[in-house]
N, C-alpha and C positions, 0 to 999 in steps of 0.2 A: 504494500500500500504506500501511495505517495504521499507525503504530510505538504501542502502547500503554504509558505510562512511571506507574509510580506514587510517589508521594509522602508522607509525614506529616507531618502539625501534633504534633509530640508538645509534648504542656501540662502543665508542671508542676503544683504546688498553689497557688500564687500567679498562675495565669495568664500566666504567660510559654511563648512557642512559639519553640522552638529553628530558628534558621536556619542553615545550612551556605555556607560559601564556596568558589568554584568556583576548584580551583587551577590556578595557572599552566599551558597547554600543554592546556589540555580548551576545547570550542567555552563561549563566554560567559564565559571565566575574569576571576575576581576580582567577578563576579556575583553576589548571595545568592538562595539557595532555600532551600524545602523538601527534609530527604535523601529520599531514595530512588532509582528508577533505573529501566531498561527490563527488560517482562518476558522470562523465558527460554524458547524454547516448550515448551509443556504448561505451564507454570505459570500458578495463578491470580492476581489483584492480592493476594490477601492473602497469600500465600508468597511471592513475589516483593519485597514490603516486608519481609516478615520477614529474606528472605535480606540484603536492603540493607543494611538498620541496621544487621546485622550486622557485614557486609562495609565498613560506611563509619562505623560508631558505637561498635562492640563492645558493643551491647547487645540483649538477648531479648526478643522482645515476643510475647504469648499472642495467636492469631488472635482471638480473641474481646476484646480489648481495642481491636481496629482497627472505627472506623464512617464508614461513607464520608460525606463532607459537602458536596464540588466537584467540579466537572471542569470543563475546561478544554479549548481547542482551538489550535492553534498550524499554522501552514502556511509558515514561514520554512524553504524547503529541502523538506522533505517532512514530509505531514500527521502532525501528533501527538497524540494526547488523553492527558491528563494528569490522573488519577483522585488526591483529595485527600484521607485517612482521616484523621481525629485520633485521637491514643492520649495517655491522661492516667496509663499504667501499662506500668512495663518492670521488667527486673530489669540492673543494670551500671549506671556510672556513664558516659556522652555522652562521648565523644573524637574529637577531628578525623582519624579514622583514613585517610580518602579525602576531604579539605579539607583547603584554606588556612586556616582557623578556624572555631570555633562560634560562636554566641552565643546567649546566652538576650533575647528582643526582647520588650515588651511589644506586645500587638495591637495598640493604637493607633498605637506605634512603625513597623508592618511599611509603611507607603508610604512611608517616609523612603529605604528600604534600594533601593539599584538590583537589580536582579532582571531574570530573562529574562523575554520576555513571557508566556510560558505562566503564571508565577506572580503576574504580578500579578492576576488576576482570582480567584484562591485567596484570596491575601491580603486582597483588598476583602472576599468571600465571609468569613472567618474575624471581620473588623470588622464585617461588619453582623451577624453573629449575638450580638455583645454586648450 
């Protein structure tokens, strides 16, 4: 069975994309991603993000401001694919509501960060479009 998990690159105006830290007690903890999370059934990726951010950011995001740009595939344990939208518009201000921290990273920045491996190929994805 495929587990379908979605994510976003949310980008500021200066170009920096918010990455989330994986807290203690959850698989990959102390790890950086992209937030977001697994969808719920009947949901599509683009509710399923909105619900996340929510639930891990306190922030609103219009389905029409999410465009998908990666995906990604992982098979450590059972198959994953890992759908990558970026949103350059929300309304709230980013809090580590469901993380150990945020940070705002420049693109360049994002191969520095250790990350599980489903994201780094987002990550790369994200720098070659600069």
């Amino acid at each position: 069975m495929v587990m379908l998990v979605v994510a976003a690159a949310l980008t500021d105006s200066a170009g920096y994309v918010l990455m989330a830290r994986r807290p203690a007690g959850k698989q990959h903890a102390g790890l950086w991603e992209f937030p977001g999370g697994k969808l719920e059934p009947g949901e599509t990726p683009k509710a399923a993000l909105m619900r996340e951010l929510r639930e891990e950011l306190g922030i609103e995001i219009d389905p029409d401001a999410l465009a998908p740009i990666a995906f990604s595939e992982s098979s450590s344990g059972r198959h994953m694919v890992l759908l990558l939208y970026r949103c350059r518009s929300w309304r709230g201000e980013a809090q580590a509501l469901d993380a150990a921290e945020i940070r705002w990273v420049a693109v360049d920045q994002l191969g520095t960060f250790d990350m599980p491996p489903a994201d780094r190929p987002l990550a790369a994805a994200l720098a070659a479009e600069r």
